[in-house]
VEXDRENSE-514045 format. One record per residue (C-alpha): residue in three letters; x, y, z. Coordinates in pm, 1 decimal, padded with zeros to 6 digits. Layout:
{residu ALA | px X | py Y | pz Z} .
...
***
This chain:
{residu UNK | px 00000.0 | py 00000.0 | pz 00000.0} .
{residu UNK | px 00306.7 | py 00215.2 | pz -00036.0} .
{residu UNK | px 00236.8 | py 00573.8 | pz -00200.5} .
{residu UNK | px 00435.2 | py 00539.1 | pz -00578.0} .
{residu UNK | px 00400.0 | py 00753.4 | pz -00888.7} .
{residu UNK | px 00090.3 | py 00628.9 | pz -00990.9} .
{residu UNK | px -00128.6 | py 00790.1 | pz -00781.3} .
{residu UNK | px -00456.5 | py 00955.6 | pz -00939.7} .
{residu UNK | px -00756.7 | py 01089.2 | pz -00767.4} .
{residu UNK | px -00831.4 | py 01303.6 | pz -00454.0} .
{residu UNK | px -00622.3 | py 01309.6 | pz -00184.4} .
{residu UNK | px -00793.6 | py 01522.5 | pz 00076.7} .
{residu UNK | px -00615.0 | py 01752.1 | pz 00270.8} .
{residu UNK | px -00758.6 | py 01678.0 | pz 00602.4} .
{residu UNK | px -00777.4 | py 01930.9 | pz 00921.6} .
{residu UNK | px -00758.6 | py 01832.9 | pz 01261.3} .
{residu UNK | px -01065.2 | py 01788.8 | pz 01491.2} .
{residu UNK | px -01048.5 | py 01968.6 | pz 01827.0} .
{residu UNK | px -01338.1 | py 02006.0 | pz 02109.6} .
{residu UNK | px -01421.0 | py 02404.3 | pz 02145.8} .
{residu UNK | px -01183.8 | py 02328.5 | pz 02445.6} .
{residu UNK | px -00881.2 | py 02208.3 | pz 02236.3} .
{residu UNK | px -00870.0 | py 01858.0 | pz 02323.0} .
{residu UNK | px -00856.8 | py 01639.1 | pz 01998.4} .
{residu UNK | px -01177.4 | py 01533.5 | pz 01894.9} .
{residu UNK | px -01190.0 | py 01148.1 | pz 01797.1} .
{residu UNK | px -01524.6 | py 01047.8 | pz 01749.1} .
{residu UNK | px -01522.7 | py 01390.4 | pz 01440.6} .
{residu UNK | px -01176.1 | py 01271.7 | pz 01355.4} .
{residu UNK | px -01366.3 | py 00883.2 | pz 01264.6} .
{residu UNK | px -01637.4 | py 01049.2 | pz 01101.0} .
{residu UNK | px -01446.4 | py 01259.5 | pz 00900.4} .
{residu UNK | px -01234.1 | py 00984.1 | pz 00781.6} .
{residu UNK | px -01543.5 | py 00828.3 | pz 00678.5} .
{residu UNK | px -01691.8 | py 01065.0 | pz 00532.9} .
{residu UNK | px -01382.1 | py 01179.5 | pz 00305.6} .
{residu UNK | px -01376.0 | py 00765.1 | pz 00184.3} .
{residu UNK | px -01734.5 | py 00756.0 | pz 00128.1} .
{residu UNK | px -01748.6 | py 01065.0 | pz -00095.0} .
{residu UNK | px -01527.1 | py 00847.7 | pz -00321.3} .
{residu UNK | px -01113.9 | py 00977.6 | pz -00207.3} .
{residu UNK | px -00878.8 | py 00797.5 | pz -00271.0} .
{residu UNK | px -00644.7 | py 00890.1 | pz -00012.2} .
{residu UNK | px -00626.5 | py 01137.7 | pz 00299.6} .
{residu UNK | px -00324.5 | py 01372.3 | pz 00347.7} .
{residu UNK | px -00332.9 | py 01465.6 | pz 00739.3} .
{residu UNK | px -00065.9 | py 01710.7 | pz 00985.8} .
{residu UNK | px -00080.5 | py 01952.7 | pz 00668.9} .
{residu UNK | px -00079.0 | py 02344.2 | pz 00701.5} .
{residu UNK | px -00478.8 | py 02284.3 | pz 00745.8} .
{residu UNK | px -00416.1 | py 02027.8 | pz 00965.6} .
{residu UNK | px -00236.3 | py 02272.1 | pz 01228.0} .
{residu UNK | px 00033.2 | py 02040.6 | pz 01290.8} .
{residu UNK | px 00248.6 | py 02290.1 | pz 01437.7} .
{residu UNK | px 00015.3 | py 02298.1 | pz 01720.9} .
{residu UNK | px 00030.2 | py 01947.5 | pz 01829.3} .
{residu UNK | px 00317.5 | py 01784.2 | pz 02000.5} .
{residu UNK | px 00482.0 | py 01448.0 | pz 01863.0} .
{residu UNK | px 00267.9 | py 01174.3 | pz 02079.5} .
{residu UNK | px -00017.0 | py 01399.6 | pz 01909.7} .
{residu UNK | px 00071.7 | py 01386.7 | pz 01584.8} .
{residu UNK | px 00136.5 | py 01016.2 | pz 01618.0} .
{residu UNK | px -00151.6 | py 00942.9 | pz 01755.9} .
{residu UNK | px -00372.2 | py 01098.2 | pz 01518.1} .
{residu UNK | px -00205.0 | py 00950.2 | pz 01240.0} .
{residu UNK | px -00259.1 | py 00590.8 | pz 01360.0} .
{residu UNK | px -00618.1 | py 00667.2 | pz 01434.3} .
{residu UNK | px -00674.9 | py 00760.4 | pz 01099.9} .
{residu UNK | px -00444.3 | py 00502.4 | pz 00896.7} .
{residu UNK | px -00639.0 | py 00232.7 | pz 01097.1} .
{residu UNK | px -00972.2 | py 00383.0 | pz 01051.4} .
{residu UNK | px -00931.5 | py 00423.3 | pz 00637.7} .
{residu UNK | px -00845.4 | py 00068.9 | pz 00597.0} .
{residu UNK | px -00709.1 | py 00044.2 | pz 00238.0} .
{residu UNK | px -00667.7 | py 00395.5 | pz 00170.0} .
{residu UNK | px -00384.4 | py 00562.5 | pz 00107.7} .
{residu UNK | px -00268.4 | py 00802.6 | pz 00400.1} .
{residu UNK | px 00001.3 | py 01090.8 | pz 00362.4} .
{residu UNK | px 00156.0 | py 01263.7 | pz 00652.4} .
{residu UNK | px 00303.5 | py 01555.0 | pz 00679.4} .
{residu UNK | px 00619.9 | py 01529.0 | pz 00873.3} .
{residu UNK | px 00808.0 | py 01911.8 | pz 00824.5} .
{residu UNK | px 00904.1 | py 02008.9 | pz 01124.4} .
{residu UNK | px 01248.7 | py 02239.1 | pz 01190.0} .
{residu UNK | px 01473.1 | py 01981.2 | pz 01254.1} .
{residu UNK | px 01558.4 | py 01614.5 | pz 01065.0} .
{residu UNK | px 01533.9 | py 01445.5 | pz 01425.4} .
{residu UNK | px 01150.4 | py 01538.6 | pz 01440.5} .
{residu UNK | px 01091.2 | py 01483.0 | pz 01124.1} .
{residu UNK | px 01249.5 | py 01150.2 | pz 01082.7} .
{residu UNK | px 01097.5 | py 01046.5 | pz 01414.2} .
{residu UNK | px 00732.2 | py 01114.8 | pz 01273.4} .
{residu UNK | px 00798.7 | py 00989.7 | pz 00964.5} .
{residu UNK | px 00948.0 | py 00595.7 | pz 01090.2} .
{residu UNK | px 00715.3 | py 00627.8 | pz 01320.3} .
{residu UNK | px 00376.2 | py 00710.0 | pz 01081.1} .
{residu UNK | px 00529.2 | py 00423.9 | pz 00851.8} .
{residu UNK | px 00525.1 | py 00182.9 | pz 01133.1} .
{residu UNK | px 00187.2 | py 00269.3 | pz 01152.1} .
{residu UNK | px 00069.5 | py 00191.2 | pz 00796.7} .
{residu UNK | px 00117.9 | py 00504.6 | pz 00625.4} .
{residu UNK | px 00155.1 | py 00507.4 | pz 00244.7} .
{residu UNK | px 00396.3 | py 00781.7 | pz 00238.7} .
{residu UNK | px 00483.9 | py 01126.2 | pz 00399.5} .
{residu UNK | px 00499.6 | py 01452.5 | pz 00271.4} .
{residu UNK | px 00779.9 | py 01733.2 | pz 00267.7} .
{residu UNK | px 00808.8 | py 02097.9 | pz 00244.3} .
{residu UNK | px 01082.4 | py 02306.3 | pz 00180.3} .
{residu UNK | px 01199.1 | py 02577.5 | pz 00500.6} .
{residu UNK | px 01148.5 | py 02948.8 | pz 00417.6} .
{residu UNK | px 01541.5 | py 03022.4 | pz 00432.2} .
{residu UNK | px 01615.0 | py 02835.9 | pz 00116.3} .
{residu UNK | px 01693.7 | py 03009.5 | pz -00167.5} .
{residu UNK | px 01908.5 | py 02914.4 | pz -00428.4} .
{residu UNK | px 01838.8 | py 02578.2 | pz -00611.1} .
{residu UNK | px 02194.6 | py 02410.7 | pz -00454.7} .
{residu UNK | px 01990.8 | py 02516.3 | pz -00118.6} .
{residu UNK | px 01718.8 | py 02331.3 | pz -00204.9} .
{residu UNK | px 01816.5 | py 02049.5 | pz -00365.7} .
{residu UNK | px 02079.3 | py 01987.0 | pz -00077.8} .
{residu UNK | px 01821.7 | py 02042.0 | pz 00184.5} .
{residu UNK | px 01588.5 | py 01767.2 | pz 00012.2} .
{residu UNK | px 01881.3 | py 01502.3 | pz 00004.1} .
{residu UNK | px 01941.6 | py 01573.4 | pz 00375.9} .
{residu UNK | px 01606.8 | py 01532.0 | pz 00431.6} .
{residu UNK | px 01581.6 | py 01163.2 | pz 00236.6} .
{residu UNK | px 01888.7 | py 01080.8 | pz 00403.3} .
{residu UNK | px 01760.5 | py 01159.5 | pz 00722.4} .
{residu UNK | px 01390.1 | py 00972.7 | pz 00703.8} .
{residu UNK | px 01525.9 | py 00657.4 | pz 00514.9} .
{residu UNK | px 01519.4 | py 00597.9 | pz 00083.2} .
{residu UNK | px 01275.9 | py 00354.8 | pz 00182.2} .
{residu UNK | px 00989.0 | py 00606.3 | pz 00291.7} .
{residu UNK | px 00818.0 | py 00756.4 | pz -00040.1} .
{residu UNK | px 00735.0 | py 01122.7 | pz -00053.7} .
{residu UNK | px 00572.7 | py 01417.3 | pz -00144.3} .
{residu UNK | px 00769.8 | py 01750.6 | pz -00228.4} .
{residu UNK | px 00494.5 | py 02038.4 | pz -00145.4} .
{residu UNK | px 00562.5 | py 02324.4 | pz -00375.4} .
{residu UNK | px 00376.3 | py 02586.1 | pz -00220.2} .
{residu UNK | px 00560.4 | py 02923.9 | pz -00245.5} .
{residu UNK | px 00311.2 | py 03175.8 | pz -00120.1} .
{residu UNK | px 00335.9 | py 03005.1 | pz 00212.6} .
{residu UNK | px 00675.1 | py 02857.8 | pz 00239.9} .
{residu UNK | px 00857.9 | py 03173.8 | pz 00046.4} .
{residu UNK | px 01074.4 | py 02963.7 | pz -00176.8} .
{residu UNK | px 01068.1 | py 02942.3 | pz -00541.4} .
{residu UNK | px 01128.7 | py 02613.5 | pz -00724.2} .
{residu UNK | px 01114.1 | py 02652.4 | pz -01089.7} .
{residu UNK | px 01071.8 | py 02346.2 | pz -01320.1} .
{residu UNK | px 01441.2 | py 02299.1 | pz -01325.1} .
{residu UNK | px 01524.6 | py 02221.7 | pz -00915.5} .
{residu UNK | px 01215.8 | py 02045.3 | pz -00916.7} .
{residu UNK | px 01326.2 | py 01769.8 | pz -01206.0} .
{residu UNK | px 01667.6 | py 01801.6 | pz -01037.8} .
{residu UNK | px 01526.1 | py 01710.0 | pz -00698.5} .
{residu UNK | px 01300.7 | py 01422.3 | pz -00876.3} .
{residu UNK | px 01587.2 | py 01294.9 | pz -01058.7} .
{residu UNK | px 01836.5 | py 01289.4 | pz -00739.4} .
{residu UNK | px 01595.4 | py 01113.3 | pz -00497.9} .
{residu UNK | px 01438.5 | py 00792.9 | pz -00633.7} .
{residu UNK | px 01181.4 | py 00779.2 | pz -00323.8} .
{residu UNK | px 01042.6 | py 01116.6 | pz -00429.9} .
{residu UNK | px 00749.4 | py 01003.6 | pz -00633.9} .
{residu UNK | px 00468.4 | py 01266.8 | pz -00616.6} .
{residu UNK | px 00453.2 | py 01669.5 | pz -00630.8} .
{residu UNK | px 00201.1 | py 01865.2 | pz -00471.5} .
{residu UNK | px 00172.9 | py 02140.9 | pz -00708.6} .
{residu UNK | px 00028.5 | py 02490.4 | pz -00509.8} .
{residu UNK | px 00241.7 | py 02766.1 | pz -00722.5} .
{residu UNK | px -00014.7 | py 03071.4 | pz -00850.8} .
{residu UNK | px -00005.6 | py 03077.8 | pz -01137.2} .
{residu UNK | px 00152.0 | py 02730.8 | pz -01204.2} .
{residu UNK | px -00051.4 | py 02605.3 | pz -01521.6} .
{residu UNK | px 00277.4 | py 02659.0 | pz -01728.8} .
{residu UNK | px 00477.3 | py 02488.4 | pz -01420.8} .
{residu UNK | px 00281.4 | py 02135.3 | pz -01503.8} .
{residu UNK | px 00277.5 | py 02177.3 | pz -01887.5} .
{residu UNK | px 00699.5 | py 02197.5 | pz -01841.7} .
{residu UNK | px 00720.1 | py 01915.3 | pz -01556.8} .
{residu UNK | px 00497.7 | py 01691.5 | pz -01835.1} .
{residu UNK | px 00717.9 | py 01835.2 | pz -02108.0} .
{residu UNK | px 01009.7 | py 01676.8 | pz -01905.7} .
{residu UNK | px 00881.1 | py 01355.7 | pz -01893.2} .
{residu UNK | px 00777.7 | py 01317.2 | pz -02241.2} .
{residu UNK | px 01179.4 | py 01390.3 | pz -02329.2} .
{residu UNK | px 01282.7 | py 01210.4 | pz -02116.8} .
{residu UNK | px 01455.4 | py 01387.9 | pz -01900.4} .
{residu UNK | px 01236.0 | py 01310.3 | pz -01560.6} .
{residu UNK | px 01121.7 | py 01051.7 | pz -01465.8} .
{residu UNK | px 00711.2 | py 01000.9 | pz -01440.6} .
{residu UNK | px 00600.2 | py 01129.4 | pz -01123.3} .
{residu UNK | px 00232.4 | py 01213.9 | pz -00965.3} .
{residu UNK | px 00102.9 | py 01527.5 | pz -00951.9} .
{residu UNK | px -00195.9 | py 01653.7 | pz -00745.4} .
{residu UNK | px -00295.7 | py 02019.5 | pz -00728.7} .
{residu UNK | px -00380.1 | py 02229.8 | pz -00390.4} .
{residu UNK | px -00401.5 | py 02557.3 | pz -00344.7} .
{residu UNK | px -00800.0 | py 02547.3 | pz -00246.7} .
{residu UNK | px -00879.4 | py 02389.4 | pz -00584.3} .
{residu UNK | px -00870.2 | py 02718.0 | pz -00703.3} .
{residu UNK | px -00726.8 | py 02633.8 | pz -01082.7} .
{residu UNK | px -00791.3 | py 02262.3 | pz -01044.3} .
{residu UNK | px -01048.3 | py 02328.3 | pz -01411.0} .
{residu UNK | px -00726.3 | py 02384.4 | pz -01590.4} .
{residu UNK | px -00467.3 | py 02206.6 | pz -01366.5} .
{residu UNK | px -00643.5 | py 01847.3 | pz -01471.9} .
{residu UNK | px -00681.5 | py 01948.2 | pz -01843.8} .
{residu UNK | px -00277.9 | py 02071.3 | pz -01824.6} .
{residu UNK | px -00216.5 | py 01726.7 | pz -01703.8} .
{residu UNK | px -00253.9 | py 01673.4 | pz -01355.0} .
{residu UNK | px -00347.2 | py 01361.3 | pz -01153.2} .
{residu UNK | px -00587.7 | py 01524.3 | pz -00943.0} .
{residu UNK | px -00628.4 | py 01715.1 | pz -00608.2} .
{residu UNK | px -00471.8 | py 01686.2 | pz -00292.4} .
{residu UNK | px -00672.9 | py 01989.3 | pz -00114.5} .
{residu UNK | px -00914.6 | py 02037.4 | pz 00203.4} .
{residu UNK | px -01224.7 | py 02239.4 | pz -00014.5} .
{residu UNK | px -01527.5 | py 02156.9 | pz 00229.4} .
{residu UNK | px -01690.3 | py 01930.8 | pz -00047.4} .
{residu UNK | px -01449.1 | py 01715.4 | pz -00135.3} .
{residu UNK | px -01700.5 | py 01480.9 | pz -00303.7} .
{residu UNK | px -01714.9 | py 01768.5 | pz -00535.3} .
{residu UNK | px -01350.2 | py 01757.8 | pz -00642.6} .
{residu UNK | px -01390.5 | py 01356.5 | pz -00693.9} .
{residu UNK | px -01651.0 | py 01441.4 | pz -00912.8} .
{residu UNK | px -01475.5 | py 01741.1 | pz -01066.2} .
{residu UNK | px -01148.2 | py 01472.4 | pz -01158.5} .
{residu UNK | px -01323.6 | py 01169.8 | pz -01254.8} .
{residu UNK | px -01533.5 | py 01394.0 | pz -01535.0} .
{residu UNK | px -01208.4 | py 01557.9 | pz -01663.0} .
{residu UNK | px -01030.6 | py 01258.1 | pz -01661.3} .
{residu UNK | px -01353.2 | py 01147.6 | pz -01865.2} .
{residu UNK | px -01319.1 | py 01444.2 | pz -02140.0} .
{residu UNK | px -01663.6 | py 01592.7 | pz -02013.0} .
{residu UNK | px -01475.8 | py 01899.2 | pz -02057.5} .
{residu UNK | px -01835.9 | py 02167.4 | pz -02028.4} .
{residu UNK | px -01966.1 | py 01925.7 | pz -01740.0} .
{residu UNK | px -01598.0 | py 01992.1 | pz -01574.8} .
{residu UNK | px -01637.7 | py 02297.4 | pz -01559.9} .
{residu UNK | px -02000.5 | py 02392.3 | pz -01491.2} .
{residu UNK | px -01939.0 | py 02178.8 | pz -01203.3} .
{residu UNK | px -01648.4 | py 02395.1 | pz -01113.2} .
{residu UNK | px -01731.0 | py 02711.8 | pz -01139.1} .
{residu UNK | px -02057.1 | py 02679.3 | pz -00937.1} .
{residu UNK | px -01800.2 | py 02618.3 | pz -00605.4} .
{residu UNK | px -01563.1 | py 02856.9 | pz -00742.1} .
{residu UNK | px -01722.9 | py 03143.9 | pz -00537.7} .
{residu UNK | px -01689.6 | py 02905.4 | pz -00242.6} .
{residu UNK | px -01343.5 | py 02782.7 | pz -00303.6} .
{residu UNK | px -01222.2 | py 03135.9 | pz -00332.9} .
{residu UNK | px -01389.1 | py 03282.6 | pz -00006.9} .
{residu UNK | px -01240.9 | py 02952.3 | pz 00167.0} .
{residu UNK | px -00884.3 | py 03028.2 | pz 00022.7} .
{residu UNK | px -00889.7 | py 03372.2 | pz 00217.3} .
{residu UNK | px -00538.3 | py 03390.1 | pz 00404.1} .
{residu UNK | px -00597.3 | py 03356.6 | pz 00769.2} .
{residu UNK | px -00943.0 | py 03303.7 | pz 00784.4} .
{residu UNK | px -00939.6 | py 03010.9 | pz 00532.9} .
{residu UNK | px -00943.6 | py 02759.5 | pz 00800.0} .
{residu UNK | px -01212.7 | py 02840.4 | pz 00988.3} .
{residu UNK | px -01437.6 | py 02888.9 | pz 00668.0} .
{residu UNK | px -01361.3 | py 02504.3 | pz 00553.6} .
{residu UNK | px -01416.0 | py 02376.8 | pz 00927.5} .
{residu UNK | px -01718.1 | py 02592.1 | pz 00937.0} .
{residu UNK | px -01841.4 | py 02430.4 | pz 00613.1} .
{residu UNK | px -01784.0 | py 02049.1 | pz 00719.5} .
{residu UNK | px -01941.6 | py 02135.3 | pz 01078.6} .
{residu UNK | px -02265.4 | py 02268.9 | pz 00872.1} .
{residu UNK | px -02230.3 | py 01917.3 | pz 00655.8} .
{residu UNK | px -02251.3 | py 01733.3 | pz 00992.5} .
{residu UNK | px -01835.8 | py 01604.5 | pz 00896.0} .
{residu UNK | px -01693.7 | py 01730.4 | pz 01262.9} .
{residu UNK | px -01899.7 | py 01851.5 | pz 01511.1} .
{residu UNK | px -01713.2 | py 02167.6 | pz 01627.6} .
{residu UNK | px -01535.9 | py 02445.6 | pz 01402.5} .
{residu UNK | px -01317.3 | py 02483.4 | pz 01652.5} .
{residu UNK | px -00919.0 | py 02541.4 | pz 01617.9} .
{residu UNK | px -00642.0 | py 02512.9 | pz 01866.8} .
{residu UNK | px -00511.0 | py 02870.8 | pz 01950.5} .
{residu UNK | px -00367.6 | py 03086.7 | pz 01793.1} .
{residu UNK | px -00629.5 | py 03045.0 | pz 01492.8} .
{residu UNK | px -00837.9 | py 03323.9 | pz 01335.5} .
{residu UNK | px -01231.7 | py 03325.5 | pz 01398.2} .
{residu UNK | px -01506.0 | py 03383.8 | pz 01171.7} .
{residu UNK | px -01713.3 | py 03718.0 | pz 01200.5} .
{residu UNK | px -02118.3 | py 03685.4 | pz 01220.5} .
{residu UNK | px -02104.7 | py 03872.9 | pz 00941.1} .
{residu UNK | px -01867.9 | py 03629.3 | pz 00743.8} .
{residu UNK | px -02053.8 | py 03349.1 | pz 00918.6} .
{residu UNK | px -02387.6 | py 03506.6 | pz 00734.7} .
{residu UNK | px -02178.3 | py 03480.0 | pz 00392.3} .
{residu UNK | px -02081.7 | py 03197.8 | pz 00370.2} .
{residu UNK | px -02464.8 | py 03076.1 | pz 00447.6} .
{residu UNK | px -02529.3 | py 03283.1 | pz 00150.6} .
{residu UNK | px -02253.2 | py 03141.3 | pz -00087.1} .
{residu UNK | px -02343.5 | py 02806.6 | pz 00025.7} .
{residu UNK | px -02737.0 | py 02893.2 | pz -00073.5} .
{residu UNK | px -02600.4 | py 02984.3 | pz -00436.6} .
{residu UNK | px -02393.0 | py 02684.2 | pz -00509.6} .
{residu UNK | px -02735.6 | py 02466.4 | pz -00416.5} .
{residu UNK | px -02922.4 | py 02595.2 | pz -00668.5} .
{residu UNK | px -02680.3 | py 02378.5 | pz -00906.2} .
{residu UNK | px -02525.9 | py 02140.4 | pz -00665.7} .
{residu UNK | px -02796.3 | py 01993.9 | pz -00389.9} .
{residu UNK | px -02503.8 | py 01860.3 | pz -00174.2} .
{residu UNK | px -02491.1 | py 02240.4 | pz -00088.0} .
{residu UNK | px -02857.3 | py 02234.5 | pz 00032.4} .
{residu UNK | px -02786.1 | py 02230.4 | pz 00442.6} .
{residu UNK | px -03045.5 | py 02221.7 | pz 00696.9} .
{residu UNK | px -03133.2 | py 02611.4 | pz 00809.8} .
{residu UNK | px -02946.0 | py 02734.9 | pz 01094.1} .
{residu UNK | px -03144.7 | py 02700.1 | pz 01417.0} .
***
């Protein structure tokens, strides 16, 4: 059930449950995992930036990730194992494994900056969790602050043999795939998987430019399965009507700061977690964003019924 370049699909970027008192929730974390499976993922990435890793210590982030692995049976689970130090982060990452993880999932530190930087920090890192342990390299320069261009990223590909998917998050970055593909059909990279974050926000074009699929936490996630499976199809007008009835959603949910607590908003008003909460620091919602997003959610009903919630008591 190891994670290998082959991967296609939805791999949902999952948050982490917590009680309005910051305790992890368990029973939301089950249902969550089974509602992500049932909408039709086929994997779960967990301990992402949604998944506030940073604010849960090691025996948390351990134990969360064997809850989950255990709970979605045959799916594939990804964990996110950055952390500041190699120590940490190979200690997660053997220890996730153990567990029955499919693979883990790296991003690059914010001091990087040239590509021998980068490329030597990603060898160090392979070195340091095992070749044995297949990965992710996150791409995801708005938030991490360093640029990969085409170039390091086929370098860092080529270099380590256990790196076998990218999760692809640059804006704009449809010219980014069309090159990585370009380097595969001469050649001169190996094939590799290649799911799109970012929100979902260009996922439309991202499939049709030759992506695998998504690996992203929008609040309808069933959405995004369907979203793949009818590009992957050619429904190319279905696609896309599909699309850009969310995209109002996915681009009020892709708000810095306040991102999270729209998608855990969303998923408590789809009865996926009970609680919205976050562990502090997070941002809160407004009433008046609350009252938005009720609206938002009322327009993308009137095209896609999964949107149709309950009225607020």
């Amino acid at each position: 059930m190891l994670l290998d370049n082959t991967a296609r699909g939805v791999y949902v970027i999952a948050p982490t449950p917590f009680h309005p008192d910051g305790r992890i929730d368990d029973a939301s974390t089950d249902r969550m995992t089974d509602c992500f499976l049932e909408a039709g993922c086929d994997g779960m990435t967990i301990l992402g930036v949604m998944g506030e890793a940073p604010k849960l210590d090691g025996a948390e982030s351990l134990a969360i990730a064997e809850r989950i692995v255990k709970r979605a049976g045959k799916a594939k689970i990804i964990v996110g194992v950055t952390a500041p130090g190699f120590a940490a982060m190979r200690s997660l990452a053997r220890g996730v494994m153990d567990a029955g993880a499919a693979g883990v999932m790296i991003a690059p530190p914010s001091l990087l900056r040239t590509d021998d930087q980068i490329a030597t920090y990603f060898r160090q890192a392979v070195e340091a969790i095992g070749d044995d342990i297949p990965w992710v390299l996150q791409d995801y320069p708005q938030l991490f602050q360093v640029q990969m261009t085409p170039g390091i990223i086929r370098r860092i590909v080529q270099e380590n043999p256990s790196c076998v998917m990218l999760k692809h998050e640059d804006y704009p970055g449809l010219e980014k795939i069309t090159a990585l593909r370009g380097f595969q059909a001469d050649g001169s990279m190996r094939p590799i998987s290649i799911l799109c974050g970012n929100g979902g926000l260009f996922l439309d074009f991202e499939m049709e430019r030759g992506a695998d699929g998504a690996m992203t936490g929008y609040a309808f996630p069933d959405m995004l399965v369907d979203l793949v499976k009818l590009s992957a199809a050619g429904e190319r007008d279905r696609a896309h009507d599909l699309f850009d009835a969310h995209l109002p959603l996915i681009r009020y949910e892709l708000q810095p700061g306040v991102g999270l607590a729209v998608r855990k908003y969303v998923m408590m008003r789809r009865g996926i977690i009970a609680s919205d909460a976050q562990r502090r620091p997070g941002a809160a919602m407004s009433a008046k964003a609350r009252a938005e997003v009720e609206y938002l959610l009322g327009r993308v009903g009137r095209f896609d019924p999964r949107a149709k919630l309950p009225p607020l008591a």
